[in-house]
N, C-alpha and C positions, 0 to 999 in steps of 0.2 A: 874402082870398087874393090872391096879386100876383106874378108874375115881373120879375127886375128885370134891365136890359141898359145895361153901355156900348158905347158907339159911340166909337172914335175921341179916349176922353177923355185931355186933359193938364190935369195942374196945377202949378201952380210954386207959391212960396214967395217974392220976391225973386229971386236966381237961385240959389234950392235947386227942382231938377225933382224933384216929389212922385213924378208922374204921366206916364209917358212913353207916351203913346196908347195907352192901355190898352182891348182887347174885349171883353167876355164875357157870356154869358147863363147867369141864373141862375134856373130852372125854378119854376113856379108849387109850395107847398109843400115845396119842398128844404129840408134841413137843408144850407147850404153855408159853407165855412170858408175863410176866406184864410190863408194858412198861408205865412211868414215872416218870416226874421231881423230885428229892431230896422231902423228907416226902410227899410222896403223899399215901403211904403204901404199896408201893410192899415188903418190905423186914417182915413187919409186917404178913403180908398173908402167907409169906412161915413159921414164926415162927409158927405160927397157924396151920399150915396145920400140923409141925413138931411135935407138941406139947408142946415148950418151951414157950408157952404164951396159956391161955384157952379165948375163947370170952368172954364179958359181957355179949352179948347177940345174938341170932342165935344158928345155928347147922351147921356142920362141918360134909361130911360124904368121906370118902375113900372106894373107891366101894359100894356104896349105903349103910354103916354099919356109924352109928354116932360115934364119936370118942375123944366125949369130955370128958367122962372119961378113955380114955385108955393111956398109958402111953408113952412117945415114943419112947421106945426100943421094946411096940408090936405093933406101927404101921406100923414098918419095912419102911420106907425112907429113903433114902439117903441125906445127905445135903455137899454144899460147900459152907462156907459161905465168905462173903465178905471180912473178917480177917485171912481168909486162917484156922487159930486154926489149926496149925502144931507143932508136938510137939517138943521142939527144943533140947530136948537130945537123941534124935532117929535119925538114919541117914533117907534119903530119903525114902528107902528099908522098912526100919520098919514102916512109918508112912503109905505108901501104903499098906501095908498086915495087918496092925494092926487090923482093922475091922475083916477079916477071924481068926488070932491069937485069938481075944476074943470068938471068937464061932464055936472054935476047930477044925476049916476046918483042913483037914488033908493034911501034905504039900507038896506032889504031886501037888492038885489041887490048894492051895497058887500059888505054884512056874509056874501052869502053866496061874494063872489068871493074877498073876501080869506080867509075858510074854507080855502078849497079851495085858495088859492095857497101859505097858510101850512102846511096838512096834507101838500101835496108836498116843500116844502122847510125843513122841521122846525123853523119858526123859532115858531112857537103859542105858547110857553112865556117870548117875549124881548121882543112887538110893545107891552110897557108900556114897555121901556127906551129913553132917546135914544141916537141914534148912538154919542157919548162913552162909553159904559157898555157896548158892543160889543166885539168882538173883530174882527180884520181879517175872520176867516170869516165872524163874522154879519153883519158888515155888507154884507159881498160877496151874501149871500144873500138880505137885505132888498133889495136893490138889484135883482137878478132877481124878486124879487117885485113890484114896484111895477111893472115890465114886464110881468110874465105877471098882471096883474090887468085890465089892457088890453084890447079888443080890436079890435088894427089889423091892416093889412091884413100887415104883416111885423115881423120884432123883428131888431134887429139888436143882438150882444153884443160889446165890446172885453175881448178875455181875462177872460174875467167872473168865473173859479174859482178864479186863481193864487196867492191869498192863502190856501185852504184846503191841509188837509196831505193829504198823498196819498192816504190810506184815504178821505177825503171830498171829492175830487177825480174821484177814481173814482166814487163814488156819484153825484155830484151827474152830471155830466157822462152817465152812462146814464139819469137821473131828467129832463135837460132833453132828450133824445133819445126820450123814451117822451113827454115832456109835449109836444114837437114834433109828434111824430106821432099824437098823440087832438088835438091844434087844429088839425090841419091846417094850417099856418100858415108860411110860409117865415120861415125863419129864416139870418142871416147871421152868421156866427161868426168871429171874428178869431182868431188864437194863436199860439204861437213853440214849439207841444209839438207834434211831430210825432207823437209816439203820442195823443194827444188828439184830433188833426185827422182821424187815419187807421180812430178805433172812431167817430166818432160820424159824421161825412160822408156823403152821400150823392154830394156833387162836392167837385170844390176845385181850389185856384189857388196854383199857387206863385209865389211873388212874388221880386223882390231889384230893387233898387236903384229902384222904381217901373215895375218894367216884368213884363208875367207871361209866366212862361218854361215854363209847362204846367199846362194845364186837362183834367180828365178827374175819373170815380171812383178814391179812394184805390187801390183796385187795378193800375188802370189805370198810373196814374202809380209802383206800386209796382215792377208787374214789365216796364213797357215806357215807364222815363226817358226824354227827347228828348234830356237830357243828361247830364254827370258833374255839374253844378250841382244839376239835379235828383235825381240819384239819392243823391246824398252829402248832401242833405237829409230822407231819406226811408230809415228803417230804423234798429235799433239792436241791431251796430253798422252803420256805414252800408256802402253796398256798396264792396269792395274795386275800385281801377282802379288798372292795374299797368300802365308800357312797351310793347307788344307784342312788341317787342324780349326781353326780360325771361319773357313770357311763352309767347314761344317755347321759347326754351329752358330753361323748364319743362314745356316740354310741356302745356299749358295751352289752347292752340286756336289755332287757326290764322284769322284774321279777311282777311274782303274786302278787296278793294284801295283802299288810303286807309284803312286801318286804323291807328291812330296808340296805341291803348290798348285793353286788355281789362278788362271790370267781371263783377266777379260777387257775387252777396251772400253771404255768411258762410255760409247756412246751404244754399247750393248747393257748394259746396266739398266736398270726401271729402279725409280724410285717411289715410294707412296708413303703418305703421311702414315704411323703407328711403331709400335716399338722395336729396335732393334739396331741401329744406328745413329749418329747423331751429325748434323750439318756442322759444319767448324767454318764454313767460308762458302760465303757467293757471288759468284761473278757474272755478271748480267753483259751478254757480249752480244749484244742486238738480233741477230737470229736464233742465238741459241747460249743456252746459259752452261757453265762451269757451274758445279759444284762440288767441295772439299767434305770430304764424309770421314766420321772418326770412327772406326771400329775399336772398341778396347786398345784404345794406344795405337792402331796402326791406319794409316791411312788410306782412302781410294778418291778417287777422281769419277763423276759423271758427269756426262754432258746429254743435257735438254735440251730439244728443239723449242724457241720461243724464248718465252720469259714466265717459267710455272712460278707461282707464288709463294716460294720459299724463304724463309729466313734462319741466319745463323743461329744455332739452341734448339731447332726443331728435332724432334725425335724422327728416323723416318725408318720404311722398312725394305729391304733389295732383294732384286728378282732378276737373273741372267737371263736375257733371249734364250730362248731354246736352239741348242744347237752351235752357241758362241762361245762356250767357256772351252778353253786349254787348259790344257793339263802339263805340268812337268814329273821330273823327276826329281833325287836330291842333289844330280848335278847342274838344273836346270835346262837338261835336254827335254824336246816332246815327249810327250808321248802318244801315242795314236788313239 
């Protein structure tokens, strides 16, 4: 078990900035996720954490012990990384136990780890076949087994599921969230799915451009963004930020001084037939309906419980829950 902190960390690349001083603590046994868009650093953070990369500058501590010279076969981590790195003249079987194999575990307890790794992630029936003989999903999943066969002080995943199709994305994804929590075991999770980051989390970190621009529980960050950055990463669809300007005269709310924009998310929204907006698009999604609203050229998004009886060309009129609209600024930070 292990909590894990930066202090302070940068990394460069040449002069690509991975890393732009980056914080944060991540709690002993957390399921924690870094969550997004393409080079923004989450896979960078876990190389570091692993030790395949040393900061330029900061500290690095795994249970409160700094770790920048330690090597990473003793900082004891798990990793799966986003390349799978299976070794392709080993069948299934051997790349799973391979870990135990190198540090002599003796084969009773092999035979009965890899059991119990391969009965949670249904792979029992594939571990004669080599990698080549796989499919992206089993491999993806032999690949978290060789990790959960392990036992280090944390495991850390690079989008470990993305290769599976949705219906097994979702399983798997609440299967490593229930196998997280009977190992007690912190676990660090990388991913570019916002609904992914937001069911399985305990904390998380939004990231972009190597710098984290909010840390909190997925709630947390859902319904009290720092920014429009944040908030238009988070939800689907994501929350509506409209003018203030615009939103006045919609009637819409009235924001504190140095208000530059109002956010609200879709399904804080109330819509009612009369003048004031206009339907552009409806999407009838069995529990609950999408609707594409035109304001003078700019658009929002609501979503309805059911299927209200709307049609595209309807005139309609908008009303924010009491108590859900944001506020920003002109740099699109909060404001309180």
């Amino acid at each position: 078990m292990a909590s894990i902190s930066f202090r302070n960390v940068t990394k460069r690349f040449g002069e690509t900035l991975a890393l732009d001083d980056v914080s944060f603590d991540i709690r002993d046994n957390a399921f924690f996720c870094l969550f997004g868009p393409p080079l923004s650093g989450k896979s960078t953070i876990l190389k570091l954490i692993l030790g395949l990369e040393q900061p330029d500058a900061g500290e690095i501590l795994i249970d409160g012990r700094p770790v920048s010279n330690v090597s990473p076969a003793k900082r004891n981590v798990a990793m799966v990384f986003q390349n799978l790195a299976l070794f392709p003249h080993m069948s299934a079987l051997d790349n799973v136990r391979f870990p135990l194999v190198e540090r002599g575990i003796d084969a009773a307890t092999i035979r009965a780890r890899v059991s119990d790794v391969s009965d949670k992630l249904h792979i029992g029936h594939i571990l004669h076949k080599p990698p080549a003989q796989l499919s992206g999903g089993e491999r993806q999943r032999v690949a978290i087994a060789r990790a959960l066969v392990r036992d280090p002080v944390a495991y850390l995943m690079d989008d470990p599921i993305s290769a599976l199709d949705a219906r097994l994305r979702e399983e798997t994804r609440v299967e490593l969230r229930r196998i997280q929590q009977d190992m007690g075991k912190t676990l660090v999770y990388v991913t570019h799915d916002q609904e992914e980051a937001m069911s399985v989390a305990d904390g998380m970190a939004v990231l972009e451009s190597g710098r984290v621009r909010q840390i909190g529980t997925p709630e947390e960050l859902y319904r009290h963004p720092n920014s429009t950055y944040v908030a238009s990463m988070l939800g689907a669809p994501a929350m509506n930020v409209v003018p203030m300007a615009l939103a006045a005269r919609m009637q819409l709310g009235a924001g504190p001084a140095g208000a530059a924009s109002l956010g609200v998310r879709p399904e804080n929204l109330r819509v009612a037939r009369g003048p004031g907006a206009r339907i552009a698009e409806v999407e009838p999604l069995g529990g609950f309906t999408t609707l594409t609203l035109d304001l003078e050229g700019t658009q929002m998004r609501a979503t309805l419980r059911g299927q209200p009886q709307f049609t595209a060309g309807e005139d309609v009129t908008l009303r924010v829950d009491e108590g859900r609209a944001h506020f920003f600024d002109g740099a699109g930070q909060a404001l309180a």
